[in-house]
N, C-alpha and C positions, 0 to 999 in steps of 0.2 A: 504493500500500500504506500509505505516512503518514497519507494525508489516511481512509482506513478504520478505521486504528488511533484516529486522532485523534477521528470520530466514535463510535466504540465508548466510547472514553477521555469522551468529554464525555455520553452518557446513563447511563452506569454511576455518575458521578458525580452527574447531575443525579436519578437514582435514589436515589441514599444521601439528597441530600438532602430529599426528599419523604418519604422514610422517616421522616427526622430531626423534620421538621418535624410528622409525623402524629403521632408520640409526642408532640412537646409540646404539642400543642393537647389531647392527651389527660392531661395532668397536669390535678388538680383542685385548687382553691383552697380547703384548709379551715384554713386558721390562723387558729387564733381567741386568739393571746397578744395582742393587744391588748384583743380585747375580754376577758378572762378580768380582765386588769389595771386593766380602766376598771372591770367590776364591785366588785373588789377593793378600789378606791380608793372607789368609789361607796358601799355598803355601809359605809367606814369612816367617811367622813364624814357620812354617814347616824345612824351613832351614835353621832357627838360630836352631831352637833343635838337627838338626841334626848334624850341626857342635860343637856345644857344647858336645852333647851324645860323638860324636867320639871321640873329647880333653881329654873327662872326663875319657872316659876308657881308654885311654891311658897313663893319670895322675894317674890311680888308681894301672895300673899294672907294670909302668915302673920304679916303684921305685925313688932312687935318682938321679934325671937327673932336671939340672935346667932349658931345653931350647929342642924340637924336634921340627921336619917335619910333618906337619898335613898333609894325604891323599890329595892334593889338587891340582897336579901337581907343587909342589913347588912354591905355591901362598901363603901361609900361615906358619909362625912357633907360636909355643904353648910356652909361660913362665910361669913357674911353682914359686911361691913364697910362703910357705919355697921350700926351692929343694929336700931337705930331705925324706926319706921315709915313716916318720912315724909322722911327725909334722901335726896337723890339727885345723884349717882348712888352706883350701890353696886360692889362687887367682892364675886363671886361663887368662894367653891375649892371645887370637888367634887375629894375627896382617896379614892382609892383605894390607898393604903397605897402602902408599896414592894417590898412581895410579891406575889405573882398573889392575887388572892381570885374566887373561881368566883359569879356573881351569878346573880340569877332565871332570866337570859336562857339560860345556862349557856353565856355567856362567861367568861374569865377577863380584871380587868383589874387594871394596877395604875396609877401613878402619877398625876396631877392636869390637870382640866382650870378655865383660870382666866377668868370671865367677867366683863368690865366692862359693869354697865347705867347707861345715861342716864336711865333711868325702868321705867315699869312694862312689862312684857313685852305687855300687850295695848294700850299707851296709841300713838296715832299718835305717828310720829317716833321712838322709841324707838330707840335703836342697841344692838346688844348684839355686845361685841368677843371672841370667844372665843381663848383661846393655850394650846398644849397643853407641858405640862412633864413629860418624861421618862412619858409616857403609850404605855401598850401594853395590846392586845389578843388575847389569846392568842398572847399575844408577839412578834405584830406593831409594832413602834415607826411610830408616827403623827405626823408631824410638821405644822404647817403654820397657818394663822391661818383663822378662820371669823368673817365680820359678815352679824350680822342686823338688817337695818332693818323696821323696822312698816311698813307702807306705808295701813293704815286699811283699813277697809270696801268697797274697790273690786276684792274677786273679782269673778269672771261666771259661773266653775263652778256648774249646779245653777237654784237659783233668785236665785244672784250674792249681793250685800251680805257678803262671806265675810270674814275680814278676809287680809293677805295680805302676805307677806315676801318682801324681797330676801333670797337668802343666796351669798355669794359665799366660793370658797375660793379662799385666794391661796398659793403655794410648798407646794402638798399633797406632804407624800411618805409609804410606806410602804413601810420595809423589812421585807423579809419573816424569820418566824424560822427557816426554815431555810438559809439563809444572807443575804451580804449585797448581794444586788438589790434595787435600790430603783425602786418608780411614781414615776412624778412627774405632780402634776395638777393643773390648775384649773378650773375653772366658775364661770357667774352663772348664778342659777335664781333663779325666782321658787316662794313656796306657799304655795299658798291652806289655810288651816283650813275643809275641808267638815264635816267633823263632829266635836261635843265639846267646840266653844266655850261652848256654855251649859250644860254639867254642870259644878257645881259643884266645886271644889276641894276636896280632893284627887285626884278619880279622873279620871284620864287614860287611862287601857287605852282608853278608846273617842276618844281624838282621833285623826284622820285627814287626813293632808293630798295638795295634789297637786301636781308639780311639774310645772316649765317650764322650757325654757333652754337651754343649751349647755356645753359641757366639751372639756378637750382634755388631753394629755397625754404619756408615753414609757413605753411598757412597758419590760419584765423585759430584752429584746433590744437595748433602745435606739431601737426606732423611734417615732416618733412618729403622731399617732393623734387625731383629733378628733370629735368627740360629737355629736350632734345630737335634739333630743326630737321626735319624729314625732307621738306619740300621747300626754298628759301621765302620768307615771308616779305613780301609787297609791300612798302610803307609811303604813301604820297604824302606833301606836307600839303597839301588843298582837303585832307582827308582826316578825323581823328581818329579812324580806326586801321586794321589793319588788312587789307583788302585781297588777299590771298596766302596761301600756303598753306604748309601743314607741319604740326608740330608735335613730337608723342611726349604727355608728361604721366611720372611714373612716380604716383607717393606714394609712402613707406607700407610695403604690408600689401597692398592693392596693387592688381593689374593696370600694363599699362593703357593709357587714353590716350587715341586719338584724336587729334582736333587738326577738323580742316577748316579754314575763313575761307571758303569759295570761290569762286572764278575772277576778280575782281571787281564786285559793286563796293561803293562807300556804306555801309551798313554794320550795327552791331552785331552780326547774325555769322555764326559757328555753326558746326553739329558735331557733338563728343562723339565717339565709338566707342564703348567702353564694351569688350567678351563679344564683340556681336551685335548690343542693341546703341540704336544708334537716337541721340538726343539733341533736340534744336536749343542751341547754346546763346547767350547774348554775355556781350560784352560789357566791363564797366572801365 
């Protein structure tokens, strides 16, 4: 009668657990806080380069002038230190006040970001150090340091001879403004200028670049989380998002996600892969 009981007693059990076991294979993997926060971070630094790139070529080709109007709906002016035309290196402050100012982009930013150039922003070798000082966007606080080296005429995109930069971000963080979670990120990328090199200065809406590289970082949760560029990512500065490629990010413990930004519209619009199922993603 034991050894019956005892059989009964071990497939009743071994039943629970097959049961158990059927439900989790049936959980699905859609977290996407990493990837959400690598965009986040992606995008911000996105717009310190590009606010920098603009300053720079406008430091580069406007000569002796010790003070201009950054493109920004007069949210921003540029101080140029020396002022002179020919003195290098120089230090760069695009000063966005210490109040929110709402810009073209229909951003709000305020506080300064400060850039030191070795030379001229399109000359080989050029280093350009950028530091950002009590800087927010939409009241997001940006913290973290960005260098850009020239690296010369050695793109390949396209019909190649592009010219093309390192940019690396070292101690990235963004705290967000509804409360106090903070990204943490880094990357070395490379980008090439495909288009807008040879339009004259001032007009920049048609420069277009394309990145390379890697990133890593800690979301919102604390997990960590790293980057990878699968397919080179599209970046117009007429555009705030990022308007093609694909990129797989891989946080801690979880498979990896792919994210593609689609054929090139201006739009916040992704789709994750994450195992298989696939999710319509936006951008922040």
């Amino acid at each position: 009668m034991k050894k019956k009981i005892f059989i009964i007693l071990f497939f009743f059990l071994a039943s629970i657990s097959l049961v158990y076991i059927g439900c989790k294979k049936k959980e699905v993997d859609n977290d996407q806080r990493s990837t959400a926060d690598n965009s986040t971070a992606e995008n911000a630094f996105n717009d310190v380069f590009k606010q920098v790139d603009n300053a720079a070529k406008e430091t580069s080709a406007a000569g002796a002038k010790e003070t201009m109007q950054l493109d920004s709906g007069g949210c921003a002016t540029v101080t140029i230190t020396p002022s002179d035309s020919i003195s290098w290196p120089k230090t760069l402050t695009i000063d966005f006040g210490s109040t929110n100012c709402l810009c073209t982009d229909g951003r709000y930013r305020r506080g300064k970001l400060i850039a030191n150039l070795t030379g001229k922003y399109r000359d080989l070798g050029t280093v350009i150090t950028v530091t950002l000082d009590q800087y927010y966007v939409n009241d997001n606080h940006i913290e973290g340091s960005k260098t850009i080296t020239n690296l010369g005429h050695v793109g390949t995109y396209g019909n190649g001879n592009n010219l093309k930069y390192s940019v690396v971000v070292a101690n990235g963080k963004v705290t967000l403004a509804a409360g106090s979670n903070t990204i943490y990120w880094n990357s070395t990328r490379t980008r090439e200028w495909i288009e807008g090199e040879n339009t004259a200065w001032p007009l920049w809406t048609d420069d277009v670049y394309i990145i390379d590289g890697s990133a890593s970082g800690t979301d919102l949760n604390g997990n960590t989380f790293t980057v990878t560029i699968i397919n080179p990512l599209r970046v117009a500065l007429n555009c705030k998002w990022i308007e093609s490629g694909t990129i797989e990010v891989t946080p801690e413990g979880l498979a990896t996600r792919t994210v593609d930004f689609g054929s090139g519209d201006c739009d916040d619009q992704a789709n994750v892969t994450i195992n298989g199922y696939t999710y319509l993603f936006h951008m922040h």
